[in-house]
MIBA-305368 format. One record per residue: residue number from 1; z, y, x of N, C-alpha, C, O in turn; residue in one letter. Coordinates in pm, whole numbers, padded with zeros to 5 digits, always signed. Atoms other than C-alpha are relative to their C-alpha. Layout:
PT  num     nzz     nyy     nxx    cazz    cayy    caxx     czz     cyy     cxx     ozz     oyy     oxx  residuo
PT  NUM       Z       Y       X       Z       Y       X       Z       Y       X       Z       Y       X        a
...
end
This chain:
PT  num     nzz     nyy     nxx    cazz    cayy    caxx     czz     cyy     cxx     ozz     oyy     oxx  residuo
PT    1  -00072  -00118  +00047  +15634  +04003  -04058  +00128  -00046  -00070  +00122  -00124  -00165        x
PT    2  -00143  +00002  +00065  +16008  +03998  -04151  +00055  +00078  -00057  +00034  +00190  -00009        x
PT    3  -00056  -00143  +00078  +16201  +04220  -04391  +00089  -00077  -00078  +00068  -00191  -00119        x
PT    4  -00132  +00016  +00141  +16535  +04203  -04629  -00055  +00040  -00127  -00099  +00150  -00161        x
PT    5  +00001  -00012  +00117  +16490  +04131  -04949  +00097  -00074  -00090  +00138  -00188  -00070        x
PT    6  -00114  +00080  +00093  +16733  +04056  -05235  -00043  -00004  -00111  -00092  +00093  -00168        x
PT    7  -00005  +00059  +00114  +16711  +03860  -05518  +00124  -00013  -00126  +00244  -00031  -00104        x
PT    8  -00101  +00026  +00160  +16891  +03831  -05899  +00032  -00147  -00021  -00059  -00223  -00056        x
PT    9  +00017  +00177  +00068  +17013  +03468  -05973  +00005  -00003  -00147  -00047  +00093  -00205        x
PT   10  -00007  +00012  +00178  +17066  +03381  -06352  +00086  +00054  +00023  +00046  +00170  +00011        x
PT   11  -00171  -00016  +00022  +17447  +03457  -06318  +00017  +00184  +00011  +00118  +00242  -00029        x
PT   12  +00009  -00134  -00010  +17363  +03830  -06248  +00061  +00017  +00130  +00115  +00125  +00154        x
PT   13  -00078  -00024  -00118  +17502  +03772  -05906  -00149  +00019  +00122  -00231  -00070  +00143        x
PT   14  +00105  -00002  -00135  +17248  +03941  -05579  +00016  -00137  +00102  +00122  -00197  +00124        x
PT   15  +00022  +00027  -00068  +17132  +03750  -05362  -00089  +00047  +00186  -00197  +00104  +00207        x
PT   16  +00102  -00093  -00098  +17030  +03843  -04990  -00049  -00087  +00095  +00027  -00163  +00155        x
PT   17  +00056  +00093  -00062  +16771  +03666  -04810  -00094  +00127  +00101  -00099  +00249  +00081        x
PT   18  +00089  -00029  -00076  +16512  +03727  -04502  -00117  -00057  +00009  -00140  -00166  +00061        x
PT   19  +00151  +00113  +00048  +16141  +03655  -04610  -00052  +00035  +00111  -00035  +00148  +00157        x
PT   20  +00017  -00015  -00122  +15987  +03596  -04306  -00218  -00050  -00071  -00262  -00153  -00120        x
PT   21  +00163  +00046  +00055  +15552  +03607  -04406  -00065  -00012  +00104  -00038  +00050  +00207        x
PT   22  +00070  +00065  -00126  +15291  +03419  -04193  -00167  +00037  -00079  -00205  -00016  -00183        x
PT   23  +00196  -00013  +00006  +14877  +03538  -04225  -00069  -00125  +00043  -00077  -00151  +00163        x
PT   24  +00025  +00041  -00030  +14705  +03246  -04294  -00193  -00010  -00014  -00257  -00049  -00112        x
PT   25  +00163  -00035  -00048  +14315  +03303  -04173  -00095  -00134  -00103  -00078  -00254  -00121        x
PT   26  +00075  +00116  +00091  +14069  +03131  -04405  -00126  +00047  +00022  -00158  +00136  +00102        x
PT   27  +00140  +00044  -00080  +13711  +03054  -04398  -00096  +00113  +00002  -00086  +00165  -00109        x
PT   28  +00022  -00112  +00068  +13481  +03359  -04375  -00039  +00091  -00090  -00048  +00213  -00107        x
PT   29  +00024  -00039  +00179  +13395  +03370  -04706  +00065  +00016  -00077  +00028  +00057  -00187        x
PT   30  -00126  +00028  +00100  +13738  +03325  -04847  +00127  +00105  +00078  +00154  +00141  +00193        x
PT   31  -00096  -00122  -00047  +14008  +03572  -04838  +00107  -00054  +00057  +00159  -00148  -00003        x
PT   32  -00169  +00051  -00047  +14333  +03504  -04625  +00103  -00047  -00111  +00055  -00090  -00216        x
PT   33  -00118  +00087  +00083  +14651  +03372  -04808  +00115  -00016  +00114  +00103  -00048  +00232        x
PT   34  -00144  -00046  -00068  +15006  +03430  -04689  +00092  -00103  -00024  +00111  -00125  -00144        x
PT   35  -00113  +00099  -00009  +15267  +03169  -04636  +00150  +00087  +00037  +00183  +00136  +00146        x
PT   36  -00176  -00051  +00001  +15658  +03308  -04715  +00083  -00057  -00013  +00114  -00089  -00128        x
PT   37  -00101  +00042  +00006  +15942  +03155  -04593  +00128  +00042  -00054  +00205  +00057  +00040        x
PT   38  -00185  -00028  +00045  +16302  +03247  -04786  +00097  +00001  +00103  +00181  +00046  +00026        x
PT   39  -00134  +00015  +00004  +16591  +03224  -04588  +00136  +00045  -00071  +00132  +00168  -00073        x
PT   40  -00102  -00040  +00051  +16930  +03273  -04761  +00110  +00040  +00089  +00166  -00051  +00150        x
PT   41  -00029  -00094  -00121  +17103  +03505  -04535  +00181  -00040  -00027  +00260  -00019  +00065        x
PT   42  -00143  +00029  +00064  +17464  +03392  -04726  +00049  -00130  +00070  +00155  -00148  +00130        x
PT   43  -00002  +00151  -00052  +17412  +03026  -04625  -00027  +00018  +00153  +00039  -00046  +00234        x
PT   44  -00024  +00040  -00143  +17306  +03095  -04286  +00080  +00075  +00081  +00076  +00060  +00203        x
PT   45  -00104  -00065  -00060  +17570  +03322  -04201  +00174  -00119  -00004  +00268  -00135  +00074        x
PT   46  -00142  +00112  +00030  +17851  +03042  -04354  -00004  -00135  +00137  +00085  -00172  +00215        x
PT   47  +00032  +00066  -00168  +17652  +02788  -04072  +00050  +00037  +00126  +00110  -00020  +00217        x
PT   48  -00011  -00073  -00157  +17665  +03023  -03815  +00143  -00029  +00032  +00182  -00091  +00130        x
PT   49  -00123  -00019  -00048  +18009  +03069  -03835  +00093  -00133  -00015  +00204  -00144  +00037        x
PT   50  -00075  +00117  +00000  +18115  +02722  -03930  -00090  -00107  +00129  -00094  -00229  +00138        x
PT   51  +00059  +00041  -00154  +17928  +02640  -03595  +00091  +00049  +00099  +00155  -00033  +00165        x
PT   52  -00096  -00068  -00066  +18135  +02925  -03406  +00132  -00069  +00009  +00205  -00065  +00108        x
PT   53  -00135  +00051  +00057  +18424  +02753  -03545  +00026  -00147  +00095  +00129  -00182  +00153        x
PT   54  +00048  +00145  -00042  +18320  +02417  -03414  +00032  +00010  +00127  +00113  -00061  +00186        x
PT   55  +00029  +00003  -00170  +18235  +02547  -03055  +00169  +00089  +00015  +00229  +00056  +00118        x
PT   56  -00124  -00074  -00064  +18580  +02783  -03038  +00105  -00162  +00003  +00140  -00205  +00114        x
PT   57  -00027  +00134  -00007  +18749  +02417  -03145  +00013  -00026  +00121  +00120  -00021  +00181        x
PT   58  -00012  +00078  -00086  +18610  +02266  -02865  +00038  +00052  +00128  +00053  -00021  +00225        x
PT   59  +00013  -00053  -00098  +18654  +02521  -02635  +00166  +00019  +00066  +00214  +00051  +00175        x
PT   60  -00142  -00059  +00005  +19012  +02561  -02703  +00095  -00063  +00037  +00194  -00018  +00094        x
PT   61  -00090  +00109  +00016  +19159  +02201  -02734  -00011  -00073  +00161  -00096  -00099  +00246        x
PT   62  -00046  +00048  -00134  +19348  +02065  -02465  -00013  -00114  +00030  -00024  -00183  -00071        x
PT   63  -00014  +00150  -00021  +19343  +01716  -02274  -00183  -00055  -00017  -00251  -00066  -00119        x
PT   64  +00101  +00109  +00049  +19025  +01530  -02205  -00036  -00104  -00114  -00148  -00127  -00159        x
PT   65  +00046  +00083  +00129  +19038  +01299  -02478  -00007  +00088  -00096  -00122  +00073  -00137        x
PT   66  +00019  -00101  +00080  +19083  +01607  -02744  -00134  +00044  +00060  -00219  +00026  -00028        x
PT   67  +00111  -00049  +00007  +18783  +01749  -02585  -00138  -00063  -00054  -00236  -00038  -00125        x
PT   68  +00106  +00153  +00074  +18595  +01439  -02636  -00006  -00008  -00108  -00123  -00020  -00144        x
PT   69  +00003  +00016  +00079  +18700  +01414  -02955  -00054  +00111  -00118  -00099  +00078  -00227        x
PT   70  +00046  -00105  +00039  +18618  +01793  -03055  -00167  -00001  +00019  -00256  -00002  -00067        x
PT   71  +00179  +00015  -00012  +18264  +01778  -02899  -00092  -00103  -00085  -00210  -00096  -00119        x
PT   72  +00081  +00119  +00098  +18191  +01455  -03105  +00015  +00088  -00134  -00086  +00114  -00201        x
PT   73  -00001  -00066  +00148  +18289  +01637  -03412  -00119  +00126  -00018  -00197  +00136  -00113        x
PT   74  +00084  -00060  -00026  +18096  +01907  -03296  -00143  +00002  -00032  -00219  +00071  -00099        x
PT   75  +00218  +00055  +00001  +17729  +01749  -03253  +00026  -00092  -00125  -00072  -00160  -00153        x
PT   76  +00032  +00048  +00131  +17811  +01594  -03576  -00004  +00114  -00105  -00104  +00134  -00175        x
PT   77  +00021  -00184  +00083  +17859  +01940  -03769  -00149  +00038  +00042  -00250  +00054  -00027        x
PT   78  +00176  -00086  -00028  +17548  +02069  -03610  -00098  -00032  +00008  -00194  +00040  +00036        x
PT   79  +00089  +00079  +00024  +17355  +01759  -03665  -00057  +00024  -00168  -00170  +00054  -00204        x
PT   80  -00001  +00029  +00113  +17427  +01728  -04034  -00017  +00155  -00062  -00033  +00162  -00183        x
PT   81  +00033  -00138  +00077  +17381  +02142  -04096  -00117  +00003  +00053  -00184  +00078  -00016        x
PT   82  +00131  -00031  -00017  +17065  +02131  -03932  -00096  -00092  -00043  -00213  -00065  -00016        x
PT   83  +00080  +00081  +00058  +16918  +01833  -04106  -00050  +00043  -00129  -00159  +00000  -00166        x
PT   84  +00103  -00063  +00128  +16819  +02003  -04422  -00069  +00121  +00047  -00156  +00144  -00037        x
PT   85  +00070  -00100  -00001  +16677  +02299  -04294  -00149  -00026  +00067  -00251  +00040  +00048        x
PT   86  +00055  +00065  -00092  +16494  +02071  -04035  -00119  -00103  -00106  -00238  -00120  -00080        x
PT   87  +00071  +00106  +00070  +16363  +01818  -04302  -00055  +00123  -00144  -00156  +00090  -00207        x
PT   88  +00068  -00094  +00024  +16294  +02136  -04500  -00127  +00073  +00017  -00216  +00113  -00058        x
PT   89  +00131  -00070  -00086  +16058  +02280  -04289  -00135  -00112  +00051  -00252  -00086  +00077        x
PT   90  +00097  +00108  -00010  +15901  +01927  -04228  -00100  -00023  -00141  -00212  -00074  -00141        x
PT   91  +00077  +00020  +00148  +15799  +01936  -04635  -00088  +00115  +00039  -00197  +00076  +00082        x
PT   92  +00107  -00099  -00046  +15623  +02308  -04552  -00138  -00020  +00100  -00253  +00023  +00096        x
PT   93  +00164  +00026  -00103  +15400  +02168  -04252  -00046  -00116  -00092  -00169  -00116  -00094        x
PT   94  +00061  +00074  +00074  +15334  +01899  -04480  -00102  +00020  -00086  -00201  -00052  -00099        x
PT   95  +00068  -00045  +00131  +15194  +02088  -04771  -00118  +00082  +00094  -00235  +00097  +00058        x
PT   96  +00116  -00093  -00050  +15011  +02307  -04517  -00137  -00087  +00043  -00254  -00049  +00048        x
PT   97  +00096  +00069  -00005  +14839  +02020  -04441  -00107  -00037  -00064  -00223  -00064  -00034        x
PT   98  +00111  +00082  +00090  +14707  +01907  -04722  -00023  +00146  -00130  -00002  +00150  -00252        x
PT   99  -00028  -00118  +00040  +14667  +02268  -04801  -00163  +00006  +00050  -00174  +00127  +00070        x
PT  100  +00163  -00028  -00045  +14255  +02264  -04685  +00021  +00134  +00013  +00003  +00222  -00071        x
PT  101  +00037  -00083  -00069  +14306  +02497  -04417  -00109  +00003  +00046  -00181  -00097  +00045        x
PT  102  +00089  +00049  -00125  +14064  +02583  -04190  +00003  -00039  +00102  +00109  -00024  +00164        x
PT  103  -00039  +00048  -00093  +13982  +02419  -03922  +00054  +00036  +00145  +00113  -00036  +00226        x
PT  104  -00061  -00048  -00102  +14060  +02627  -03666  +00177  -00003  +00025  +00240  -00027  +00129        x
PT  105  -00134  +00013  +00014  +14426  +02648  -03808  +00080  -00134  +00016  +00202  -00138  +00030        x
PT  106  -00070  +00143  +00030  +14474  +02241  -03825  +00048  -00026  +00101  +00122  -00123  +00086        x
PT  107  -00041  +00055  -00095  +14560  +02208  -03491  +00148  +00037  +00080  +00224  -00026  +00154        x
PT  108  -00104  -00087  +00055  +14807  +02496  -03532  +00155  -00082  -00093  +00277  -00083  -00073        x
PT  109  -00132  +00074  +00065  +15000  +02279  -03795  +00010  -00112  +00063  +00126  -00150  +00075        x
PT  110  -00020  +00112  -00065  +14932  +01970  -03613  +00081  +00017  +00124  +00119  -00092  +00167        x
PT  111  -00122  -00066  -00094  +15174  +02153  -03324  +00131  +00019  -00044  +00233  +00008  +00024        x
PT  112  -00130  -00057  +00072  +15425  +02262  -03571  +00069  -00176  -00073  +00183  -00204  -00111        x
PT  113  -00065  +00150  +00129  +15442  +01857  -03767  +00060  -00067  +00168  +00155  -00144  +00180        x
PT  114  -00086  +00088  -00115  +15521  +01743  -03397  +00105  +00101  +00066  +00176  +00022  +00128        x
PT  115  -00092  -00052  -00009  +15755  +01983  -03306  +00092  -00003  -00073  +00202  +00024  -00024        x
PT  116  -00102  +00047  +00112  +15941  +01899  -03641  +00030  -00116  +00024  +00123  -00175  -00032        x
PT  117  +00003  +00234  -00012  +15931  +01524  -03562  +00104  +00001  +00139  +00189  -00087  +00154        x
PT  118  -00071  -00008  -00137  +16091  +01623  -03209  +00154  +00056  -00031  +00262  +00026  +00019        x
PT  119  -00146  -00060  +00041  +16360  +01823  -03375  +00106  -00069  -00070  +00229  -00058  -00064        x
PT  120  -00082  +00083  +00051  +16438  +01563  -03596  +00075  -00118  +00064  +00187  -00170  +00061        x
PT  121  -00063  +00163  -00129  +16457  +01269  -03344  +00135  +00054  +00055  +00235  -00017  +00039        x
PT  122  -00054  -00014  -00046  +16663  +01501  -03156  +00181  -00010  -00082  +00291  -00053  -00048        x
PT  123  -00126  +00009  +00088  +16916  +01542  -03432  +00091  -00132  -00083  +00200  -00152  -00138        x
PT  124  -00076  +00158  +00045  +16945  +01177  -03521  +00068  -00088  +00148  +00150  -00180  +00155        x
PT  125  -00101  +00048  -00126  +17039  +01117  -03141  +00104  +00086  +00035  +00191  +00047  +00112        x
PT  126  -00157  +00002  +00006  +17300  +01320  -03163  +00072  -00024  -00046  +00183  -00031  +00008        x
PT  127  -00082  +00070  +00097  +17433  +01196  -03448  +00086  -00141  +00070  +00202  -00181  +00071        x
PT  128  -00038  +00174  -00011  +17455  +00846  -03324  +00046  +00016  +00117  +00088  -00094  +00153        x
PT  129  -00051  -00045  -00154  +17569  +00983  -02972  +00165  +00026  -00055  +00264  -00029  -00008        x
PT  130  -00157  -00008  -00005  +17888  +01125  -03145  +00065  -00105  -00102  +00187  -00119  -00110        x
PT  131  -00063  +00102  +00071  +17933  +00851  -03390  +00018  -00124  +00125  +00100  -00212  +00098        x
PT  132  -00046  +00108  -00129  +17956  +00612  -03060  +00081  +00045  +00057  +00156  -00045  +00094        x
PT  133  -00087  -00056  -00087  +18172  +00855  -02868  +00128  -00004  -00139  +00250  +00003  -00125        x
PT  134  -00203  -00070  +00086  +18440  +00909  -03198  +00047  -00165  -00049  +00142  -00192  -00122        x
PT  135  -00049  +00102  +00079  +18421  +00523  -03248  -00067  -00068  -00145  -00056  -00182  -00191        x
PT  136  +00029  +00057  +00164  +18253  +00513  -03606  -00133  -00100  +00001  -00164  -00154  -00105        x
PT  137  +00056  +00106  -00068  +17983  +00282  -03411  +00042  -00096  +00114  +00052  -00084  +00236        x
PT  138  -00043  +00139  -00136  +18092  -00063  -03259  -00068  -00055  +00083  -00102  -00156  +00022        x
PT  139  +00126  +00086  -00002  +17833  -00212  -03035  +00019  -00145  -00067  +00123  -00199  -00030        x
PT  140  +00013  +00170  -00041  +17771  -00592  -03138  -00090  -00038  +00079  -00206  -00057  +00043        x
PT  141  +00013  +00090  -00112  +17728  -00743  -02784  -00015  -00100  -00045  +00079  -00171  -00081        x
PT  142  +00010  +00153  -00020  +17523  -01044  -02822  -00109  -00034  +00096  -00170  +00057  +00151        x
PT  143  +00153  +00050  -00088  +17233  -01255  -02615  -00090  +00000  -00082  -00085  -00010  -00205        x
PT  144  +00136  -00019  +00075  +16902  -01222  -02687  -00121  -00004  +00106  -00112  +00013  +00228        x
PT  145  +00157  -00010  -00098  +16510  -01242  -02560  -00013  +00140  +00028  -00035  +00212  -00069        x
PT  146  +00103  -00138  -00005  +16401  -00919  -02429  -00085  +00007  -00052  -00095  +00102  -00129        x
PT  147  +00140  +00015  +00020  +16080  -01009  -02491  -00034  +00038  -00244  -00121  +00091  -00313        x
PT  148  -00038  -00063  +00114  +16212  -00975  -02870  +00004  +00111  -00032  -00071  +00139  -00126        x
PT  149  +00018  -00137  +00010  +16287  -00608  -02853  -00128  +00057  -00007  -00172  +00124  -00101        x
PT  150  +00112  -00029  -00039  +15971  -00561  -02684  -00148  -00013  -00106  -00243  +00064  -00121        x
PT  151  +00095  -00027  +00109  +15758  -00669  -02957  +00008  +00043  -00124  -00073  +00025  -00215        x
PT  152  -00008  -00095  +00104  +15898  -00459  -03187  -00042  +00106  +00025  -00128  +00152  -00050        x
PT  153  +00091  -00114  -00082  +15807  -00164  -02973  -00110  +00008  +00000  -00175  +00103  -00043        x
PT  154  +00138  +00024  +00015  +15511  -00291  -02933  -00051  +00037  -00137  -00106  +00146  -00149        x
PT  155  +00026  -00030  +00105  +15447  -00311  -03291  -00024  +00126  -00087  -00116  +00154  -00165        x
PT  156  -00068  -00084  +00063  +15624  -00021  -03396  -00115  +00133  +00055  -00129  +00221  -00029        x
PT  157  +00038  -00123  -00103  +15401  +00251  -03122  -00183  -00036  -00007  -00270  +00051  +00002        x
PT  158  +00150  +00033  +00002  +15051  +00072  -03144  -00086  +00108  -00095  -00189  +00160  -00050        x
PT  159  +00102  -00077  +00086  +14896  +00277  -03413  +00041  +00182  +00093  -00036  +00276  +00107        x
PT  160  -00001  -00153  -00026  +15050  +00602  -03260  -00057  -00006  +00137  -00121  +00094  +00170        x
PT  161  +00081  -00060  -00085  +14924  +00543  -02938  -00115  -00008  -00028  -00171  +00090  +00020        x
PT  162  +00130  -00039  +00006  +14574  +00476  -03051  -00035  +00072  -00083  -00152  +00069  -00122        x
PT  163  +00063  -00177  +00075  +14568  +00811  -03261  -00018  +00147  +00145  -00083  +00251  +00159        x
PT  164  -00017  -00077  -00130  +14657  +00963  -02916  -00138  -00040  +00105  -00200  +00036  +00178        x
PT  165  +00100  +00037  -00097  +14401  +00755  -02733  +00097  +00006  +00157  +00115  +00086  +00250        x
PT  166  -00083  -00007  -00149  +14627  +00623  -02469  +00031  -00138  -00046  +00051  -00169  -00164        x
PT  167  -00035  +00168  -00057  +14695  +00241  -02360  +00113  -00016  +00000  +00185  +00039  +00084        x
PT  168  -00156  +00014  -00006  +15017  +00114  -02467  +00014  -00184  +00035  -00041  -00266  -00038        x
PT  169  +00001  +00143  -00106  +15083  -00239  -02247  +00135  -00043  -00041  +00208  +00056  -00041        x
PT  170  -00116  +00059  -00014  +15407  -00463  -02315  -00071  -00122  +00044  -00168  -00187  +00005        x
PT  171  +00030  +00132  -00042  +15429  -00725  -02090  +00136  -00105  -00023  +00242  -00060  +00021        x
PT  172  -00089  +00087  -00003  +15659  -01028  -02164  +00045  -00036  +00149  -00021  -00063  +00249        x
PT  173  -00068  +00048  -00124  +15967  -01098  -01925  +00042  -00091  +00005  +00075  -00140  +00114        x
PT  174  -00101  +00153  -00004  +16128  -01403  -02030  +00128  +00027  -00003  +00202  -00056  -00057        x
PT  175  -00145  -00019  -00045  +16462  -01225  -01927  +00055  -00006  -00127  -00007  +00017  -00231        x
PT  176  -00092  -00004  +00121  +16762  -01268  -02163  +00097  +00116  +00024  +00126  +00155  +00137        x
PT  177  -00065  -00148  -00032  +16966  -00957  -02207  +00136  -00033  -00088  +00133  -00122  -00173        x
PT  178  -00108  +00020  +00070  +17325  -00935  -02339  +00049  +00139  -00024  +00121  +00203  +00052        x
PT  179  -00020  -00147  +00070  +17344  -00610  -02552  -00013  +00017  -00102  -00067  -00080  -00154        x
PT  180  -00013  -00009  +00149  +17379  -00451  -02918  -00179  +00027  -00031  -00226  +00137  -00002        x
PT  181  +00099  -00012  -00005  +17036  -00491  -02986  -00124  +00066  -00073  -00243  +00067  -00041        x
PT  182  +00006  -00071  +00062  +16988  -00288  -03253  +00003  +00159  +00097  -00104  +00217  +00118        x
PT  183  -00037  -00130  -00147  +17127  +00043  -02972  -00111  -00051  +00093  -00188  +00042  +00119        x
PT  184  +00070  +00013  -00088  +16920  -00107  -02746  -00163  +00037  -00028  -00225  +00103  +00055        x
PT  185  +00113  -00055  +00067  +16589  -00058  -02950  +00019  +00147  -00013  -00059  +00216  +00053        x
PT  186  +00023  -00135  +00035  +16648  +00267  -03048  +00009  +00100  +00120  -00015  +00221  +00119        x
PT  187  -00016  -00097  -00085  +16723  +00364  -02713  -00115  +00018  +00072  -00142  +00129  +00119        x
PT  188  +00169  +00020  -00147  +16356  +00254  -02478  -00056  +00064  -00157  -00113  +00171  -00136        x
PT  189  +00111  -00074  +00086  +16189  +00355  -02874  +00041  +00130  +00052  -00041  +00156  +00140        x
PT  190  +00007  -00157  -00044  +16296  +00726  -02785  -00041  +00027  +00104  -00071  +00146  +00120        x
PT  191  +00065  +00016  -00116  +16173  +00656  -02463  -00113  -00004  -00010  -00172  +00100  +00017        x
PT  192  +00110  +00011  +00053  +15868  +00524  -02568  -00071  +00167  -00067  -00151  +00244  -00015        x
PT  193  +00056  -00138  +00092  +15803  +00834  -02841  -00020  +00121  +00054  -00117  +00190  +00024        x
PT  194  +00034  -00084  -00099  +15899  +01098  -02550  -00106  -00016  +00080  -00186  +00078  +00070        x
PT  195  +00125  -00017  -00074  +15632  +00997  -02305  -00141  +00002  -00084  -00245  +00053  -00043        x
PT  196  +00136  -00028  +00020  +15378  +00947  -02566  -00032  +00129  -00083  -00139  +00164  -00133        x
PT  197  +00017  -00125  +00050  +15460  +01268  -02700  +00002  +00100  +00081  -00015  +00214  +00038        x
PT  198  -00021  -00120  -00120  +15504  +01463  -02374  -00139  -00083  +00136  -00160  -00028  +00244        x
end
């Protein structure tokens, strides 16, 4: 259920927000309990439109390289405004967790903590997508073991695949690779995290 409601701050100045309330089912002995989200209808109207702003920008500016350079600015604006609301909402499934629901509901938030985890990944690869496209990331190109990367992966995915119950295999190649190897990890880990999350 959603509805407008406005709030007093100290300063005597309104506030207008959209409490958005969620029914949360409890055990049948115990009475329900309601989870209410805030939004601040001030702040996400200033987003909105300093998003609009962003996309008319890019839509507007002439010359391939200006576009390039608008769109990087772009997915960095809409990275960095959606990371608090995003890591916001990751503290809420948190608490719901350790909120002794019932069990019927846990699997409910256990949908919602990986759908936050997906939103976030997504927003830190765009980040680093337009900080490579505007320049403000250099690669350092050097040689290296594959087999190096690989057992960081390894390392790094082992406990999550056996919470999943699924076989995670690195096999050593020997090959030597000549890439920023730092970019190069982060790029097969998102790889990695998509298939064992999809």
């Amino acid at each position: 259920e959603a509805m407008l409601v406005e709030f007093v701050r100290r300063d005597a100045t309104h506030m207008e927000a959209l409490q958005t309330s969620f029914v949360v089912p409890g055990e049948p002995a115990a009475p329900t309990s309601t989870l209410a989200i805030v939004t601040n209808l001030e702040e996400a109207r200033d987003r909105d439109a300093h998003v609009r702003l962003m996309a008319q920008l890019a839509v507007s500016t002439q010359g391939a390289e200006t576009r390039s350079k608008a769109k990087t600015r772009f997915l960095a604006a809409l990275s960095h405004d959606l990371r608090q609301p995003v890591h916001a909402l990751g503290m809420f499934v948190d608490a719901l967790k350790s909120a002794g629901l019932p069990e019927a509901t846990q699997g409910l938030v256990e949908d919602m903590r990986l759908a936050v985890r997906s939103a976030s990944s997504l927003l830190d690869s765009a980040l680093v997508i337009s900080r490579l496209e505007s320049g403000a990331i250099v690669p350092n190109f050097t040689s290296f073991s594959a087999d190096r990367v690989l057992e960081r992966l390894r390392l790094a995915f082992r406990n999550t695949a056996l919470s999943k119950d699924l076989r995670f295999t690195v096999r050593p190649c020997g090959a030597s690779v000549r890439s920023d190897a730092a970019l190069l990890e982060r790029m097969l880990g998102n790889l990695v995290a998509n298939a064992m999350r999809y």
